[in-house]
C-alpha positions in Angstrom: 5.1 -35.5 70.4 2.5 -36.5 67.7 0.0 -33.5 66.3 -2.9 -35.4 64.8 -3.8 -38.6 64.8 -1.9 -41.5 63.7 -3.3 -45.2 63.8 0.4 -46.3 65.0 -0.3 -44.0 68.2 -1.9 -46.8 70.5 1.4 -49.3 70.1 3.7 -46.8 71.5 2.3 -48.1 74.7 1.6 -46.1 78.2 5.0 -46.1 79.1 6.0 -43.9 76.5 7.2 -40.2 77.1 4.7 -38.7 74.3 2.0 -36.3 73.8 -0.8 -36.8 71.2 -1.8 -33.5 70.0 -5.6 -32.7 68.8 -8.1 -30.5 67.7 -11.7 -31.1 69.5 -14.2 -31.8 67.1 -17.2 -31.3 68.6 -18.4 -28.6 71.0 -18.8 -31.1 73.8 -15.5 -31.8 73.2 -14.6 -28.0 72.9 -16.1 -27.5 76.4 -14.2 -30.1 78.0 -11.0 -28.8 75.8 -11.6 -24.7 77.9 -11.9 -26.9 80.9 -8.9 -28.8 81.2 -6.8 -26.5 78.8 -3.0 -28.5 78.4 -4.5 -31.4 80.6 -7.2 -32.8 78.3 -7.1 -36.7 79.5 -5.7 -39.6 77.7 -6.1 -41.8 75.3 -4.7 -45.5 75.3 -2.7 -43.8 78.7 -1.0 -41.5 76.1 -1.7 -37.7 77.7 -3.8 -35.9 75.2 -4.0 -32.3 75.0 -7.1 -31.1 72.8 -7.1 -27.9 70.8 -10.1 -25.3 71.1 -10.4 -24.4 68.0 -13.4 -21.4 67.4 -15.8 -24.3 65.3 -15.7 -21.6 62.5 -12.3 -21.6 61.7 -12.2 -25.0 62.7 -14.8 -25.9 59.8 -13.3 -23.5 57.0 -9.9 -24.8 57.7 -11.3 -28.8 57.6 -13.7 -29.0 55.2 -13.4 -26.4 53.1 -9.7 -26.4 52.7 -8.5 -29.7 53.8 -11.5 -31.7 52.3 -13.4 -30.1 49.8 -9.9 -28.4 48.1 -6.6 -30.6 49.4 -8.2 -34.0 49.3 -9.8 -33.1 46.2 -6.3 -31.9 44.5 -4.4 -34.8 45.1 -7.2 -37.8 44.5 -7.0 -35.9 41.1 -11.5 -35.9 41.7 -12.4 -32.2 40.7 -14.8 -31.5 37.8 -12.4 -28.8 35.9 -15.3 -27.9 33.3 -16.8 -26.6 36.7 -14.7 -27.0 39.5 -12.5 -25.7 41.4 -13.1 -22.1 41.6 -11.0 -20.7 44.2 -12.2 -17.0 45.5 -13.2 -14.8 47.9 -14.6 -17.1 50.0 -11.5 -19.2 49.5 -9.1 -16.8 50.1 -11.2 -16.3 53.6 -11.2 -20.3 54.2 -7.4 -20.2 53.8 -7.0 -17.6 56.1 -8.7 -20.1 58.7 -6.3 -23.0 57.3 -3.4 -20.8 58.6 -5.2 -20.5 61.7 -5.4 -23.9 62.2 -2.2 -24.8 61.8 -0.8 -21.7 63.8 -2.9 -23.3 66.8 -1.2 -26.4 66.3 2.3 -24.9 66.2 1.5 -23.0 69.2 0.2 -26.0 71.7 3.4 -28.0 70.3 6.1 -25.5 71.3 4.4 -24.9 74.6 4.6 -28.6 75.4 7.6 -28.9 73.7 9.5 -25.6 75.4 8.4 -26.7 79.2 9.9 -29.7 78.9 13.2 -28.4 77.2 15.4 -29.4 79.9 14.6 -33.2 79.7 14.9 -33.2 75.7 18.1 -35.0 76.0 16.4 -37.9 79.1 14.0 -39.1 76.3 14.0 -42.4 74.8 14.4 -41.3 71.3 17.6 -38.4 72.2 15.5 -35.4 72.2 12.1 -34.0 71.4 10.2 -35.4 67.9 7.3 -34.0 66.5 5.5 -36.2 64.2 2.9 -34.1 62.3 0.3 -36.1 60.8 -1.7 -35.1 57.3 -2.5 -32.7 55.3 -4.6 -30.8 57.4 -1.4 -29.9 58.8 1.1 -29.2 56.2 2.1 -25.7 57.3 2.8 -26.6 61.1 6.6 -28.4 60.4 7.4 -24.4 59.2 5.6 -22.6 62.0 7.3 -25.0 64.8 10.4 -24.7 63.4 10.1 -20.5 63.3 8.7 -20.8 67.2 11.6 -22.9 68.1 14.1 -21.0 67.4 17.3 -21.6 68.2 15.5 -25.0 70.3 14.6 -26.5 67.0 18.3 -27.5 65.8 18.0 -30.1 68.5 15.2 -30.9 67.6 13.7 -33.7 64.9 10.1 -32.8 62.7 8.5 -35.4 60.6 5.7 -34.5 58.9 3.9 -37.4 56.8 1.3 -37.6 54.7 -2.0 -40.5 54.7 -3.1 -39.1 51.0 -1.5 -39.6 47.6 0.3 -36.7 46.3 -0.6 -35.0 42.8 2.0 -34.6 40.1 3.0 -31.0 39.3 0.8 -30.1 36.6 -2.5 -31.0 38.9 -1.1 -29.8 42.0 -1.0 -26.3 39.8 -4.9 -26.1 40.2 -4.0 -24.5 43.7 -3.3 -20.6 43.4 -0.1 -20.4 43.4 0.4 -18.7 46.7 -1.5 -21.6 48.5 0.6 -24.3 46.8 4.0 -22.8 47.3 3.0 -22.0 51.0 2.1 -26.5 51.6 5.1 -27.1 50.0 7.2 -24.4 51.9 5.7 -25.8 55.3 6.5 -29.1 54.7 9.8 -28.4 53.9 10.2 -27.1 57.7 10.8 -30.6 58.3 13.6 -33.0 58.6 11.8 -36.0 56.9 8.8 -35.5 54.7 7.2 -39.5 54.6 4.6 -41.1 52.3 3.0 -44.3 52.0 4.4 -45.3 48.6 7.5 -44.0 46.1 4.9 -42.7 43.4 3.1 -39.9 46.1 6.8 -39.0 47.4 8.5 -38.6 43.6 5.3 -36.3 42.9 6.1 -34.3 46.2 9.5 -33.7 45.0 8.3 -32.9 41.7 6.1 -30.6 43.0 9.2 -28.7 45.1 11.1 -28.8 41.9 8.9 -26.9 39.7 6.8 -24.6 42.1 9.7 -23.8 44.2 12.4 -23.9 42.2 14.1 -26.2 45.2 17.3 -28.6 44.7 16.1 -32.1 44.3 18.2 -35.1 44.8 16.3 -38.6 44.1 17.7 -41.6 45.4 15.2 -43.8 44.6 14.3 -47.4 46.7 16.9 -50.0 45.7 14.9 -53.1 43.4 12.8 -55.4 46.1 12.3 -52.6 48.5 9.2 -50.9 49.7 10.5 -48.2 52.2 13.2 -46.1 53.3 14.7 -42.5 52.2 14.0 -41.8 48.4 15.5 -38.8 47.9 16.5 -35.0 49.6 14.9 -32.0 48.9 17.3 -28.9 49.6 15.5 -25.6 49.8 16.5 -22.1 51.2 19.9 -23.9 52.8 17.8 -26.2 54.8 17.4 -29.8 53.8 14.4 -32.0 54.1 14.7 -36.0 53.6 11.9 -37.5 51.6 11.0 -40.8 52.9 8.5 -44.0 52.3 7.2 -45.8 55.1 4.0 -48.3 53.7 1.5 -48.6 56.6 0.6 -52.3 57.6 -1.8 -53.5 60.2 -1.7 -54.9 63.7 -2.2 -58.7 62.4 -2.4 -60.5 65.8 -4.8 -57.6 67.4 -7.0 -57.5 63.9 -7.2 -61.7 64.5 -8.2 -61.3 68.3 -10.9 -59.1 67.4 -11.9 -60.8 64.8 -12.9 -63.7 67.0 -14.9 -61.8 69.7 -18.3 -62.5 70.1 -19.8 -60.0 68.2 -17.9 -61.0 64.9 -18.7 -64.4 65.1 -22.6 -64.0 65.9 -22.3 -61.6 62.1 -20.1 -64.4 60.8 -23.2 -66.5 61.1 -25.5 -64.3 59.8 -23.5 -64.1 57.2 -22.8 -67.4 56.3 -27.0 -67.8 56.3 -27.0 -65.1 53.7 -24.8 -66.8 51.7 -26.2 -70.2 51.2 -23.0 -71.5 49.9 -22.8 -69.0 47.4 -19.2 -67.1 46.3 -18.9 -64.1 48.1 -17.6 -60.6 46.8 -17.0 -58.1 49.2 -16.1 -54.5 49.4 -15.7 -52.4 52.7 -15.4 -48.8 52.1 -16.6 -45.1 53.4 -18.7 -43.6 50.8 -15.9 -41.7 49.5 -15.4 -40.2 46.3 -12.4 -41.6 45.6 -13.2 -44.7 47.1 -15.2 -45.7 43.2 -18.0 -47.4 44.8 -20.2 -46.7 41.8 -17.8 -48.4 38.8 -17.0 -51.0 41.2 -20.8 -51.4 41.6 -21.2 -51.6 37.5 -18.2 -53.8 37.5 -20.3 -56.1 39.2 -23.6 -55.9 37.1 -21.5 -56.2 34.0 -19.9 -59.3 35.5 -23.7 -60.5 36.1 -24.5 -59.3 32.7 -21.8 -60.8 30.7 -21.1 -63.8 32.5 -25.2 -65.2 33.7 -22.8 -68.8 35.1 -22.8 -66.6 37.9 -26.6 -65.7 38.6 -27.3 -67.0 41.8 -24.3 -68.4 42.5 -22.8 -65.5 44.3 -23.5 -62.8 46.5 -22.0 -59.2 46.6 -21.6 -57.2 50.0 -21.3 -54.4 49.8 -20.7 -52.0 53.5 -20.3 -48.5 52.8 -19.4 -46.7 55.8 -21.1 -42.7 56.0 -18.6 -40.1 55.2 -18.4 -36.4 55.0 -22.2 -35.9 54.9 -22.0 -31.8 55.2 -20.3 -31.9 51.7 -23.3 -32.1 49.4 -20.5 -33.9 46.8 -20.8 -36.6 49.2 -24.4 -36.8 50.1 -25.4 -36.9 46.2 -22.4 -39.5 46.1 -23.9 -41.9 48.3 -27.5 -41.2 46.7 -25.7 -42.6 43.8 -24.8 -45.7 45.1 -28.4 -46.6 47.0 -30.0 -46.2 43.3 -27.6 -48.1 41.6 -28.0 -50.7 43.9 -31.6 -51.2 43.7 -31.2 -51.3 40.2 -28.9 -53.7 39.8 -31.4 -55.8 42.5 -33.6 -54.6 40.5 -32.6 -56.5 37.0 -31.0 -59.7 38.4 -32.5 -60.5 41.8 -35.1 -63.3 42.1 -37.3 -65.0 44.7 -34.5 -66.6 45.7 -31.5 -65.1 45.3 -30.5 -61.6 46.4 -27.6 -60.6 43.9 -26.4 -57.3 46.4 -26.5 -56.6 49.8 -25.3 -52.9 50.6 -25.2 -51.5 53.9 -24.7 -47.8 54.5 -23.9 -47.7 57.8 -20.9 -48.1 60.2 -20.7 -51.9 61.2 -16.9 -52.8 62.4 -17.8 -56.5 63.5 -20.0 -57.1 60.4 -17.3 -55.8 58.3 -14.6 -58.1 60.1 -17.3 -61.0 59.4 -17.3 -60.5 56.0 -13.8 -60.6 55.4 -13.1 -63.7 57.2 -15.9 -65.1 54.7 -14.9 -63.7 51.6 -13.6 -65.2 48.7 -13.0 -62.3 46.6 -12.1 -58.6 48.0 -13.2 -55.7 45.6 -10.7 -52.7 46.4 -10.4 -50.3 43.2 -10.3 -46.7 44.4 -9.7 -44.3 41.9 -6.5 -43.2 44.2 -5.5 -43.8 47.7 -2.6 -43.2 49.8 -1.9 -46.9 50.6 -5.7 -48.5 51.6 -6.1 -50.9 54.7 -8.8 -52.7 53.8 -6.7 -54.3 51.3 -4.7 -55.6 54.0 -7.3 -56.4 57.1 -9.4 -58.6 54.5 -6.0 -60.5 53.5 -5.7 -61.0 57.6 -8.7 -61.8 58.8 -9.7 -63.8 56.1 -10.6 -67.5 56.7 -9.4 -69.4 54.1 -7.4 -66.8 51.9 -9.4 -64.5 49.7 -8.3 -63.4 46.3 -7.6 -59.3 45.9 -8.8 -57.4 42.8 -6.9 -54.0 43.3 -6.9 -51.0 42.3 -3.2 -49.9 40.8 -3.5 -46.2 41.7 -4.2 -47.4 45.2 -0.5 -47.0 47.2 -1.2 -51.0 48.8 -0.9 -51.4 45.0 3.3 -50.9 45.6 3.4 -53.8 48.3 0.5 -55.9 47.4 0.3 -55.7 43.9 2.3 -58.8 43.6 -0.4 -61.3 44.8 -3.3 -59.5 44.0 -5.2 -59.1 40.5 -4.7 -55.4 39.9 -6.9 -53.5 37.5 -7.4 -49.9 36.2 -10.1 -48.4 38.4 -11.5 -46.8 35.3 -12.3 -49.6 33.6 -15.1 -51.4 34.0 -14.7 -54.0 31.9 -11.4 -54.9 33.0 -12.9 -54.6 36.6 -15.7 -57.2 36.0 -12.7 -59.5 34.0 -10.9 -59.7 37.0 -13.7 -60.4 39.6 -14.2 -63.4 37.2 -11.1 -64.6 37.9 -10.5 -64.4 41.1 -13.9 -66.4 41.2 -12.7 -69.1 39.5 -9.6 -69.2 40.7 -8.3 -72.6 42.2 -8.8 -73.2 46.0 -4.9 -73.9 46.0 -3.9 -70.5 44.0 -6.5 -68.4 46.2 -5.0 -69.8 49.7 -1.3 -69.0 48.3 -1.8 -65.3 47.2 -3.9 -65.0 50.2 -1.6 -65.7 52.5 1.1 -63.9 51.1 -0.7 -60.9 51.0 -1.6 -61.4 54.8 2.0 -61.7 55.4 2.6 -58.7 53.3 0.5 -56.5 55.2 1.5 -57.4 58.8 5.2 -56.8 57.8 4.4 -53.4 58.6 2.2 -53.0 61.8 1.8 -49.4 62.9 4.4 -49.8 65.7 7.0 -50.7 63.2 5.8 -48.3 60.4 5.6 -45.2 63.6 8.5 -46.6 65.0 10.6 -46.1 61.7 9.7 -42.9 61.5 11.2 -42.1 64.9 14.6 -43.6 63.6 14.4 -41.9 60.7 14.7 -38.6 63.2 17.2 -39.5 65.0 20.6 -38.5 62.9 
């Protein structure tokens, strides 16, 4: 059974003996959640059972835990002089965050009680729960309590999209709170993370809140995945795991050559005029560093006028958390700096920045297939698939400026130009660089970066998971 969602969850196929587990997120969906109860519908022909959740605990819980304190902890994004300040209210929205997760424990071991006596019929041995994110960090605990005696034969994963803050930051949680996400997790058998770095700081973080027995293995030299180490804690042991996320390469390509793409491809190629083309796809995140990436680019213009009208910048920005006022001001932020930056450089004939704010799949999958440089530099990300689908859908290879806190950085970093997403200058260096870089240099790190990142396609990375359950 899967709680949350997972991008691997559509390759596991009709035929397999799963749930997907979720919370409804809007109140049509809440409605049709009190109608159907355990029977929700499906998804892909996976059976989905949607939670009602009450949409005030359900918004305390998600955005003001999960996103506006969680995400915010381990992207390493607050303000300290000013932020966080965890009170009252917090102590309130936490109480909803247990809530949450409680709900989620509770629809798993129904599903996963009722069907007790086939546990041992199913493909994989027995039951496995995968728990996805940190939204759900406390349910591997509360499943395993609910169980009971049931849960020794079973197998809990719980794994985690987000990076993972080192000790000292992760202390900016009280101290109750943090000790309680680590003491959750560790209610499962394998605790997984897109890259070594974010599962080191989770055992870190076990060590020196918890006090818990840490055992690092380490990946051997040349690998990217597998166990890295055992976290032993109140007599039970939880294995700590890396499994980097890839993408579905043949499906992306498919896609990528339906009509819609192609009609943008076009369009874009017209905007273009044989000009280079730098491009960035990204949710108006935070973390995402739209804004230095943006200055990267004017500084490149500024430093470097060879390049005045002989390239283009797209930049598509997808919407993204718009009830957190951090993110509205966010993306206000990145509208003014891009007219300014039109502003100073553009001319009657040449349009230095195109930004879009708004959610365009086929324009973005045109614009990788296009581009010869891909901007990716967030500030920190869990592993970042953009990295990948521009490598894989791109035409004739693009070169990759990366970010190194992003966790692609561990499997891509390689073939890609890698900067520090702080610095600006070194940001506009490298987008020089991979503009002048030879056709024959640009086609061989691009296609070793698309064979990289469909090494690891989400039936392979979910599928390893599974395996990784099954001792």
């Amino acid at each position: 059974m899967i709680a949350g969602v997972t991008a691997g969850l559509a390759a596991l196929g009709p035929g397999a003996s799963v749930t997907w587990i979720c919370a409804a997120l809007s109140e049509a969906d809440r409605t049709i959640a009190r109608q159907h109860g355990a029977g929700t519908g499906t998804q892909d022909g996976i059976p989905v059972r949607m939670l009602d959740i009450p949409a005030g605990v359900f918004d305390r819980a998600y955005n003001n835990v999960a996103n506006s304190a969680l995400w915010f902890v381990h992207h390493m994004l607050f303000d300290t002089p000013n932020q966080p300040q965890f009170n009252y209210d917090f102590r309130r929205d936490w109480a909803a965050y247990l809530a949450y997760n409680e709900a989620f424990a509770v629809a798993v071991t129904q599903e996963a009680l009722a069907g007790e006596a086939r546990w041992d019929q199913l493909p994989s041995g027995g039951l496995r729960v995968l728990v996805q994110d940190y939204h759900l960090c406390l349910v591997p605990r509360l499943l395993r309590e609910r169980l009971g005696r049931a849960a020794a034969e079973a197998g809990i994963g719980h794994f985690c999209h987000t990076p993972w803050a080192p000790p000292d930051y992760y202390r900016l949680l009280p101290a109750a709170v943090g000790r309680a996400l680590l003491h959750g997790m560790l209610g499962a058998d394998r605790a997984g993370f897109h890259a070594e770095r974010w599962a080191t700081a989770f055992m870190d973080c076990c060590a020196a809140l918890l006090g818990a027995q840490v055992d690092r293995a380490g990946l051997p030299p040349g690998q990217d995945r597998g166990p890295v180490g055992r976290v032993t804690y109140r007599g039970a042991v939880t294995e700590v795991a890396v499994h980097p996320l890839g993408v579905d390469a043949a499906g992306l390509r498919a896609r990528a050559r339906a009509d819609d793409v192609q009609a943008n491809v076009s369009t874009l190629r017209r905007v273009a005029a044989g000009r280079k083309l730098i491009v960035r796809v990204d949710r108006t995140e935070l973390s995402k560093n739209i804004v230095r990436g943006l200055e990267a680019y004017r500084e490149l213009l500024g430093t470097r006028p060879q390049w005045r009208g002989r390239v283009v910048h797209l930049a598509f920005a997808y919407p993204s958390r718009s009830a957190l006022p951090e993110y509205r001001a966010y993306t206000d932020r990145v509208r003014q700096l891009a007219r300014e930056i039109t502003g100073e450089f553009g001319t009657a004939d040449w349009n230095p920045l195109i930004l879009e704010v708004r959610d365009d799949y086929p324009r973005s999958l045109a614009a990788y297939a296009l581009a010869d440089v891909l901007l990716v530099n967030p500030i920190r990300d869990g592993m970042n698939l953009v990295a990948q689908e521009g490598a894989v859908v791109s035409e004739r290879g693009c070169a990759l400026v990366l970010s190194r806190e992003a966790g692609a950085a561990a499997t891509l970093g390689a073939d890609a130009l890698l900067v520090n997403p702080y610095d600006v200058t070194e940001t506009a260096g490298a987008l020089h660089q991979a503009l002048v870089m030879p056709d024959a240099e640009r086609r061989r790190r691009g296609a070793a970066l698309a064979a990289t990142a469909a090494a690891d396609p989400p039936a392979r990375w979910l599928g390893d998971q599974l395996a990784g359950l099954g001792s």
